[in-house]
LODREN-72653 format. One record per residue: residue in three letters; residue number from 0; x, z, y of N, C-alpha, C in turn. Coordinates in steps of 0.1 Angstrom, whole numbers. Example, Ala and Ser with C-alpha at 12.3 -4.5 7.8 and 13.67 -1.06 7.14 Angstrom:
2
(site 'ala',0,(132,78,-57),(123,78,-45),(132,78,-33))
(site 'ser',1,(128,71,-22),(137,71,-11),(129,79,0))
***
This chain:
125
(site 'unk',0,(235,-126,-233),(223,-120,-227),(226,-106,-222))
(site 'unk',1,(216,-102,-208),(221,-86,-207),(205,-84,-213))
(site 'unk',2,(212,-67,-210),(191,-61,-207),(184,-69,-198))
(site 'unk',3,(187,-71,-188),(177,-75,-177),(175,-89,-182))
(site 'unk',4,(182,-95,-190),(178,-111,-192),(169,-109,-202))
(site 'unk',5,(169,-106,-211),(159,-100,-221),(148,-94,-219))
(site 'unk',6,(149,-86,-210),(137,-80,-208),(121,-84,-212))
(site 'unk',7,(113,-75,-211),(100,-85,-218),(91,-86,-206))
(site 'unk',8,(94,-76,-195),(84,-79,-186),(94,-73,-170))
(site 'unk',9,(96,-82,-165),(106,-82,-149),(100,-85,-137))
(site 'unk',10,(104,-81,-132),(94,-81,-118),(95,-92,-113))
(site 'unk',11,(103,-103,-117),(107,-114,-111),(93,-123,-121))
(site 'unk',12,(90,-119,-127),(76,-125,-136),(64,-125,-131))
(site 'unk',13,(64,-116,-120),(50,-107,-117),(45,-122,-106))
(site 'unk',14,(32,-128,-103),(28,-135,-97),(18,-131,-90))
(site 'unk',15,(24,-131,-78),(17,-125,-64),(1,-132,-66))
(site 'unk',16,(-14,-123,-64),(-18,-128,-58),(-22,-133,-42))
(site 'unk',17,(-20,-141,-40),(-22,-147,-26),(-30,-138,-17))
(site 'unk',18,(-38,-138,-15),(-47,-125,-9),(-50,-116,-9))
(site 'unk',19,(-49,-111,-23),(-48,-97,-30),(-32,-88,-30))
(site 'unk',20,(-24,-97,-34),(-12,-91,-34),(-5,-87,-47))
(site 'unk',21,(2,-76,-50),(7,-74,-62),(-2,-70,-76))
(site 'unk',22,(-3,-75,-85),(-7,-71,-95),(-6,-51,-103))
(site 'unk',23,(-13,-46,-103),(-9,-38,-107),(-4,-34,-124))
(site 'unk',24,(-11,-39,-128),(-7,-37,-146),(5,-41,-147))
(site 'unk',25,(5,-55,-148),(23,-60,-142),(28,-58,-134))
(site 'unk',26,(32,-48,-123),(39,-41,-120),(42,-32,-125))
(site 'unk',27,(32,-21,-128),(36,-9,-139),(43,-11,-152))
(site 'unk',28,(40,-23,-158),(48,-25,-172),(62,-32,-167))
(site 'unk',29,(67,-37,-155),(82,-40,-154),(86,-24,-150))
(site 'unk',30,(75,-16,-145),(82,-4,-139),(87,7,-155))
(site 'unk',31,(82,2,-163),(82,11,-176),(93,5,-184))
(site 'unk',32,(94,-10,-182),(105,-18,-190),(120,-10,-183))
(site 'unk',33,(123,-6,-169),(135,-2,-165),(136,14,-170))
(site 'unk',34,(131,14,-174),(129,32,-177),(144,35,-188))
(site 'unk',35,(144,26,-198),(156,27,-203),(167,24,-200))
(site 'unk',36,(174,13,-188),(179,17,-181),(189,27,-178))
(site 'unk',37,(179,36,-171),(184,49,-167),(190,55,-179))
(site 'unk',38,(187,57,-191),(191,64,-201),(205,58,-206))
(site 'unk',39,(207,42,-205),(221,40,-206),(229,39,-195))
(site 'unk',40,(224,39,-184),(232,48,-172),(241,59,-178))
(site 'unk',41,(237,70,-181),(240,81,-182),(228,91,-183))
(site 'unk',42,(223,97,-196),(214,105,-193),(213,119,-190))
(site 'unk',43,(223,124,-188),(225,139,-182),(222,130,-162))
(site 'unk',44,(233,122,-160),(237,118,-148),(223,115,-138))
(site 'unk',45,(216,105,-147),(202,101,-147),(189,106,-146))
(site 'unk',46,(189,116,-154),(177,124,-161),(167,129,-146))
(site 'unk',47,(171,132,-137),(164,138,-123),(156,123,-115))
(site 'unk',48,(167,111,-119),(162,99,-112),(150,96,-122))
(site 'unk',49,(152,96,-136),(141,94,-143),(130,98,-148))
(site 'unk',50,(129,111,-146),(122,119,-147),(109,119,-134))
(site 'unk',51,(117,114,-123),(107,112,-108),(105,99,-115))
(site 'unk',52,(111,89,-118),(107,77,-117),(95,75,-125))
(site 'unk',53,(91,81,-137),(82,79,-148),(69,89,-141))
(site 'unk',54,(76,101,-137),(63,108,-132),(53,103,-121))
(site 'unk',55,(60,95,-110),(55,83,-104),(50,72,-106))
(site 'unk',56,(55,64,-118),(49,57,-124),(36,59,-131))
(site 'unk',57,(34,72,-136),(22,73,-144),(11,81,-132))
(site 'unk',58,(15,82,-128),(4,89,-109),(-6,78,-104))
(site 'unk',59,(4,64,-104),(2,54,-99),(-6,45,-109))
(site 'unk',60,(-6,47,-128),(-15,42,-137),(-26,54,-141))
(site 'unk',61,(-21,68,-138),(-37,73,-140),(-44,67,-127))
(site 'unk',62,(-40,63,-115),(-54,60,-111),(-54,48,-111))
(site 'unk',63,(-51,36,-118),(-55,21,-120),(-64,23,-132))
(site 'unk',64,(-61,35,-145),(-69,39,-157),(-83,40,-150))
(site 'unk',65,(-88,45,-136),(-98,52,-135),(-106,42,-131))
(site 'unk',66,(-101,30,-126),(-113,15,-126),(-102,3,-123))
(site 'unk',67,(-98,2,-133),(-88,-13,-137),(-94,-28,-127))
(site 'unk',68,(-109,-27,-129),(-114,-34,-118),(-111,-36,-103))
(site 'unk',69,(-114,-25,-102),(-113,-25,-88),(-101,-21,-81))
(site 'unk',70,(-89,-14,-88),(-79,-19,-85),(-65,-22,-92))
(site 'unk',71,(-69,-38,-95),(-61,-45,-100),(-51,-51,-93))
(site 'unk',72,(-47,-47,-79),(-35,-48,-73),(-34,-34,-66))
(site 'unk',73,(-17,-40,-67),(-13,-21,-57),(-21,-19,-38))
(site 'unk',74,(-23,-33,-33),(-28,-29,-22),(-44,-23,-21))
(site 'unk',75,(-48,-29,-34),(-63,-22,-28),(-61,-4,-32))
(site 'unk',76,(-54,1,-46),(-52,13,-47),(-53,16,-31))
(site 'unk',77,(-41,14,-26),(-35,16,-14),(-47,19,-1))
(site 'unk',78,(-51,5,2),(-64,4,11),(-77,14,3))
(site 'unk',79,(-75,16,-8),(-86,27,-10),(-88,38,-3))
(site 'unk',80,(-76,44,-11),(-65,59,-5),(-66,61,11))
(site 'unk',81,(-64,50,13),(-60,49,32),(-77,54,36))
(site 'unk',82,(-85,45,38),(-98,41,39),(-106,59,37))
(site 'unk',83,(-97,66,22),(-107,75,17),(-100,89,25))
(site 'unk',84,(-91,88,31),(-82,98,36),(-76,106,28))
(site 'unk',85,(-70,100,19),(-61,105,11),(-47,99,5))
(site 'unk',86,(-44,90,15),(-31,80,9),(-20,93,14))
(site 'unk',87,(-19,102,25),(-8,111,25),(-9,120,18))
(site 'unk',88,(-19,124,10),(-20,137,0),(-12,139,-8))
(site 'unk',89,(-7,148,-12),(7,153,-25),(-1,149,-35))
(site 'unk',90,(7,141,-41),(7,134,-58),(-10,125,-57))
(site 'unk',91,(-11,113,-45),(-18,108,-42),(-8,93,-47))
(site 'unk',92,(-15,81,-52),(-8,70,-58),(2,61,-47))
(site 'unk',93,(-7,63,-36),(0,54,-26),(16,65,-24))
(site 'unk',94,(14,78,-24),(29,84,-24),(35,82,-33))
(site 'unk',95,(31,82,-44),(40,79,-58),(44,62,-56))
(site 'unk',96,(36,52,-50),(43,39,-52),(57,45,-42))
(site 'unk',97,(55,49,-28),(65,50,-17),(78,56,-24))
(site 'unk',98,(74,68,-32),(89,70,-38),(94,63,-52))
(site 'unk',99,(88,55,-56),(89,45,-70),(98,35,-56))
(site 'unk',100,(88,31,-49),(99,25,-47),(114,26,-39))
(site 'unk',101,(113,40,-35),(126,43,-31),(134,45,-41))
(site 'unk',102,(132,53,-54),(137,49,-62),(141,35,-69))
(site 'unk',103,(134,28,-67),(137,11,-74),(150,10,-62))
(site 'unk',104,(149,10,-54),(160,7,-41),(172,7,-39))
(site 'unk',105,(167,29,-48),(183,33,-49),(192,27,-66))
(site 'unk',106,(181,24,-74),(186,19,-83),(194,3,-82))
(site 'unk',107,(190,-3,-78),(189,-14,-70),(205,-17,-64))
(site 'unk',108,(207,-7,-58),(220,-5,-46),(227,0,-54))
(site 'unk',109,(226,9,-65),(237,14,-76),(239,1,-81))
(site 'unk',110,(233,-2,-90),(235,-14,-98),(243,-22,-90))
(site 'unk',111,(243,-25,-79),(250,-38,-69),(260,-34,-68))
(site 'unk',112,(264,-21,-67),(275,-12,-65),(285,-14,-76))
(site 'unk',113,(280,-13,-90),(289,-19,-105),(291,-30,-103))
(site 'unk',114,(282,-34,-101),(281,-53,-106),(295,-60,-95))
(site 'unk',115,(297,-50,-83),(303,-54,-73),(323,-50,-78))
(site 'unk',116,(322,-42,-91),(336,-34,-90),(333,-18,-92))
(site 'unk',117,(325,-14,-89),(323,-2,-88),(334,7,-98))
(site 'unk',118,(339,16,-103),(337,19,-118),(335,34,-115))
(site 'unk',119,(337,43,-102),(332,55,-106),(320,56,-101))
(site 'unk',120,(312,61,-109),(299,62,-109),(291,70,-97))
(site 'unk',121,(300,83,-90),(299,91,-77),(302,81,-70))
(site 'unk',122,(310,73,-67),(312,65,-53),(303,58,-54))
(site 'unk',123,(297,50,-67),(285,37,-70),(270,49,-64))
(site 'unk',124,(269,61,-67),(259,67,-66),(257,72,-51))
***
């Protein structure tokens, strides 16, 4: 077994819905399950990736905290933000998903990078 087979909550778990789109609670808890991760990455090496990554992540659950109802997937946050003229605003959720997910991306492309041969960590990075 690795980490990622074990894991308790993966993104490959999360079940779209159909017209609504991505879940958010389950998204945010596979986004908190990779958090450790980074730390056996290397945590000096890591610490700047994870540090955005968590601060992002919780940007994106303080505002699901603020009506779980109404947005229980990431697109309506999104379509709210948009709709209320504030999806481009600094430290607005819809910006925090955009760099969570550029971070998941770059993590993503590192990882492929080991898994591929990699072994110094600058050329994988």
């Amino acid at each position: 077994p690795t980490f990622f087979s074990v894991m308790s909550n993966r993104f490959s778990d999360i079940e779209l819905r159909e017209e609504e789109g991505i879940p958010t609670e389950e998204f945010l808890e596979s986004c908190y399950a990779i958090v450790p991760v980074l730390d056996k990455l290397g945590p000096t090496v890591f610490a700047p990736v994870k540090m955005d990554f968590v601060g992002n992540i919780k940007k994106i659950n303080q505002k699901f905290i603020t009506n779980k109802e109404e947005f229980d997937t990431l697109q309506k946050i999104v379509l709210h933000e948009v709709n209320a003229g504030v999806a481009q605003v600094r430290n607005s959720a819809t910006e925090a998903l955009l760099w969570l997910k550029r971070g998941l991306k770059f993590l993503k492309g590192f990882l492929m990078e080991v898994k591929n041969g990699e072994k110094n960590i600058q050329t994988a990075l």
